[in-house]
N, C-alpha and C positions, 0 to 999 in steps of 0.2 A: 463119470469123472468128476473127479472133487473142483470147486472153486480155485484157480490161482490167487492169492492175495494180490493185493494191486503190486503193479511194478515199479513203483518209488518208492516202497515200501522190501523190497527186495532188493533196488540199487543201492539204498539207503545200509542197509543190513552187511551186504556185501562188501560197502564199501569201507564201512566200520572195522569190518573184523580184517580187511585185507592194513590197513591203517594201522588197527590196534588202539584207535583214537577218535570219537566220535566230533572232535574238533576241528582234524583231519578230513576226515569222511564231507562233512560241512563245509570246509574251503575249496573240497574237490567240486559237490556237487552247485555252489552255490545256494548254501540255505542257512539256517542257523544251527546250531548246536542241539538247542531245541527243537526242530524238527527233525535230524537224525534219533533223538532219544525218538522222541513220540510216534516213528516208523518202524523202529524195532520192539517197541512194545506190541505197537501195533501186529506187526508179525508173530512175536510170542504169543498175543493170545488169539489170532486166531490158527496157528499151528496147535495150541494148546499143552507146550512144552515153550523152556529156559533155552534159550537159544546162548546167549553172552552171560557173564558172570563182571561185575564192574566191581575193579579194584582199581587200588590207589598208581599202581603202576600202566591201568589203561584197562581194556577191554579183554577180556580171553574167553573166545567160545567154548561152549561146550560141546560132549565129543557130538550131539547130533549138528548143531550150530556150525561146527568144525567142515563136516561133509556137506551142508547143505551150502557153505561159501562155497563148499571147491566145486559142485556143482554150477551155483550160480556163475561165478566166476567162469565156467567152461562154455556156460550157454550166452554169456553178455558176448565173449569173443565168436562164438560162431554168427551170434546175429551181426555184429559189427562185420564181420568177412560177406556176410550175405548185403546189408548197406552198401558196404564201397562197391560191391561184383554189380551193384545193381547199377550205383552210380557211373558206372566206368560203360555198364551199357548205354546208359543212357548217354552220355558223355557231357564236356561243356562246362562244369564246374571245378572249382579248384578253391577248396577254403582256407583261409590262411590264418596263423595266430599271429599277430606282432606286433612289439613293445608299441604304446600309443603314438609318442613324440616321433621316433622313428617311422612309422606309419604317416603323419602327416609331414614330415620334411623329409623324407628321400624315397619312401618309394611311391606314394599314390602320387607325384610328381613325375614318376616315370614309365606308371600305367597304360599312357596315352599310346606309348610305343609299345606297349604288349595287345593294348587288343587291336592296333592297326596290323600288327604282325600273325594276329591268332583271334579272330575272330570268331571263333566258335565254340572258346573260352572264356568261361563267365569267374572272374576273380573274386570273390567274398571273403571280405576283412573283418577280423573280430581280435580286440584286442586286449595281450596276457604279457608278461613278463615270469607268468611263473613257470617252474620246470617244465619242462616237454614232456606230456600222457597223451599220445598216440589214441590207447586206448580208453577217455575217458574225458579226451578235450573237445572231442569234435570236430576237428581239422585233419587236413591232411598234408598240409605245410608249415612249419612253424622258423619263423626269424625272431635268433637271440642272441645275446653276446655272452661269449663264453666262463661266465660269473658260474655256472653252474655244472658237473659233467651232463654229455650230450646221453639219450637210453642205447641202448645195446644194439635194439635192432633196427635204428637212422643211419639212412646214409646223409653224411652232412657236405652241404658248398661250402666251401670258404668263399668268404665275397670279402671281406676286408681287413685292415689290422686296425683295432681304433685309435686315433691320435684325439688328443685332451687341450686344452689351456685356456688360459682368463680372455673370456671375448665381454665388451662394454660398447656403447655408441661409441661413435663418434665425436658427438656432441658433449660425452662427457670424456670421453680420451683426452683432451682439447683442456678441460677444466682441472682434469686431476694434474696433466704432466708428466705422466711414469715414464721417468728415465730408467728405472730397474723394478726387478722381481719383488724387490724387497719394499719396493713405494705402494705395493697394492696392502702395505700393514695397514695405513690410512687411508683405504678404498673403502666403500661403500662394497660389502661385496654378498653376494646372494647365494644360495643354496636349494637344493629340493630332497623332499625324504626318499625319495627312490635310489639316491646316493649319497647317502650322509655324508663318506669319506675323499669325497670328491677335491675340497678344497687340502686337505691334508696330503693325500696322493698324490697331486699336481706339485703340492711346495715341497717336497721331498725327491722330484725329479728335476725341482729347478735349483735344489739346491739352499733353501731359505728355510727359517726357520718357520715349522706349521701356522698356518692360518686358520680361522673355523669360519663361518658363513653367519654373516648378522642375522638377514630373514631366509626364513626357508619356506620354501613354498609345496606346495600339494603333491603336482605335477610338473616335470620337465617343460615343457610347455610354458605352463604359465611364467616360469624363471624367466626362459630366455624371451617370453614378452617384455617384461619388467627390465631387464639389460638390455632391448631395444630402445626399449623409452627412456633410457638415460637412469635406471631406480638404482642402477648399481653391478657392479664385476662377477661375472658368473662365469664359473668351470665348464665348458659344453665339450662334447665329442663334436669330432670333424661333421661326421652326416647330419646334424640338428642344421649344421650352422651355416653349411657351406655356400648355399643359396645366397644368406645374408652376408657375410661378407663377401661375397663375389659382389652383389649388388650395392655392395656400404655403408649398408643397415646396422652393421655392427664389423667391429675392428679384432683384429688380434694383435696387439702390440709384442709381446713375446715369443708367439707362435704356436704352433699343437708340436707335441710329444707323444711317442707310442705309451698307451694306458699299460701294455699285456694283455688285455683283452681283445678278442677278434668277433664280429660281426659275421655267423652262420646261418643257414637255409637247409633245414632237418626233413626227412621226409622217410617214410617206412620202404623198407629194403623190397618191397612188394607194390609200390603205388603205382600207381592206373600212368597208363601214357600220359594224358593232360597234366598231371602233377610232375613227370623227369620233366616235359617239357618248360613247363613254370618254371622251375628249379634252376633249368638251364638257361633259362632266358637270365634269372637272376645272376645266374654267374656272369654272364655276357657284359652285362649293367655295370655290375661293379668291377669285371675288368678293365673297360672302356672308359669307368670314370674314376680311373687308380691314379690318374695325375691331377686329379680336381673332380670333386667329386658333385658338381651343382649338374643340372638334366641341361643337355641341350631342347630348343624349341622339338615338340611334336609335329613334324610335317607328314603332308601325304606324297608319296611318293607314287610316278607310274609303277604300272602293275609289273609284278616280278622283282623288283628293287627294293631293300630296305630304308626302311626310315635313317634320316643320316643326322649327324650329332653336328651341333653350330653350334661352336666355341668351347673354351676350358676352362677351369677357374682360375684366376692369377696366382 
């Protein structure tokens, strides 16, 4: 039996021609541009046949290139079927994609209450904002908001509708004075590249003429650090924030408005019990916190009782 070429150099190939775009193929697998080239080379010469043909409109295999993805392509999904079957034997795990900011302010905040409820479920977080690939991310739960369509074969939770608006300290609410929507023109006010159009979409629901954002920052995150400490007026959704203003870390003098966007919990039409179970817990979450969305304390409860929610947001 002949050598198989290594298998990065096959994912690599696969992933190319399914793309059409070796720039693609590289965002999928995290690597560069250039190491997608220099795996398919790799693969042509030790097949010792032209696999792709690179034109200006992208990649087009040729016809052996053609059969050998649809192959590939047939064998990555049986081993993945043979991964989860294994997984689900073994049980306990549940891997999750979801956006960073949201990941540290609403749910790992309300973990505490899923493994006192499911103990022999092990949660692991890795965090994406980009499209949902089931087959090609790694997880088998993914939380996003609906910026993007959901894939064919997720079943998806709703868990919320998102609400938006200018949240700033306290300390500087205090200093600016904003009696109206229209006094944040002379606000200090902040931004993040994850949502350019954030300050634009908010003053267009409030009725004012568009705003843009002075500094923009990296990450979600770090924004609403930075309008903690007084640096300036930031657009946040409800779930980043809600924590802090419950606490009055930071204010919302106008209040949130629905974005049109909703906050989902994606999972393949086929996953393992521990993963409905996850899912559903998730829903649970965010129906329970659909009037204020900050975590009540994690208590222990005797046995047989659920952990109980203490307090709402105002």
């Amino acid at each position: 039996m002949a050598a198989l070429p290594p298998l990065t150099a096959l994912r690599a190939f696969e992933a190319a021609v399914r793309h059409g775009r070796m720039t693609r193929a590289a965002d999928e697998l995290s690597v560069t541009h250039g190491a997608i080239s220099r795996q398919v080379r790799l693969l042509e010469e030790m097949l010792g046949t032209q696999l792709v043909e690179r034109t200006r409109e992208g990649l087009v295999p040729t016809a052996t290139g053609a059969a050998l993805a649809q192959q590939l392509a047939r064998g990555f999904r049986h081993i993945e079927a043979g991964v989860a079957a294994a997984s689900q034997a073994g049980g306990g795990a549940v891997d999750v994609s979801c956006m960073g900011t949201f990941t540290m302010r609403w749910l790992i905040p309300r973990l505490g209450r899923f493994a006192l409820a499911h103990p022999d479920i092990d949660v692991r977080l890795m965090q994406s904002d980009a499209p949902i690939n089931f087959a090609r991310g790694g997880y088998s739960v993914a939380i996003r908001v609906t910026d993007h369509p959901m894939p064919d074969d997720a079943v998806v939770t709703h868990l919320f509708a998102e609400r938006c608006g200018p949240v700033l300290s306290p300390e500087l609410a205090d200093r600016l004075n904003l009696r109206s929507a229209a006094d944040l023109a002379d606000a200090p006010r902040l931004g993040t590249r994850t949502r350019p159009g954030g300050w634009a979409t908010w003053c267009a629901s409030a009725g004012i003429p568009a705003l843009e954002a002075g500094t923009s920052y990296e990450h979600f995150y770090f924004m609403l650090e930075a309008a903690a400490a007084g640096l300036g007026v930031a657009i946040a959704p409800e779930p980043h924030v809600a924590d802090d203003l419950a606490a009055g870390r930071l204010v919302a003098p106008f209040g949130l408005v629905p974005s049109g966007l909703d906050y989902v919990a994606a999972r393949r039409k086929d996953a393992q019990h521990t993963v409905r179970r996850f899912c559903e817990w998730l829903g649970q979450e965010a129906k329970a916190g659909a009037h204020g969305l900050h975590p009540a304390p994690v208590t222990q409860e005797p046995a047989g009782n659920a952990p109980t929610r203490k307090g709402t947001a105002p």
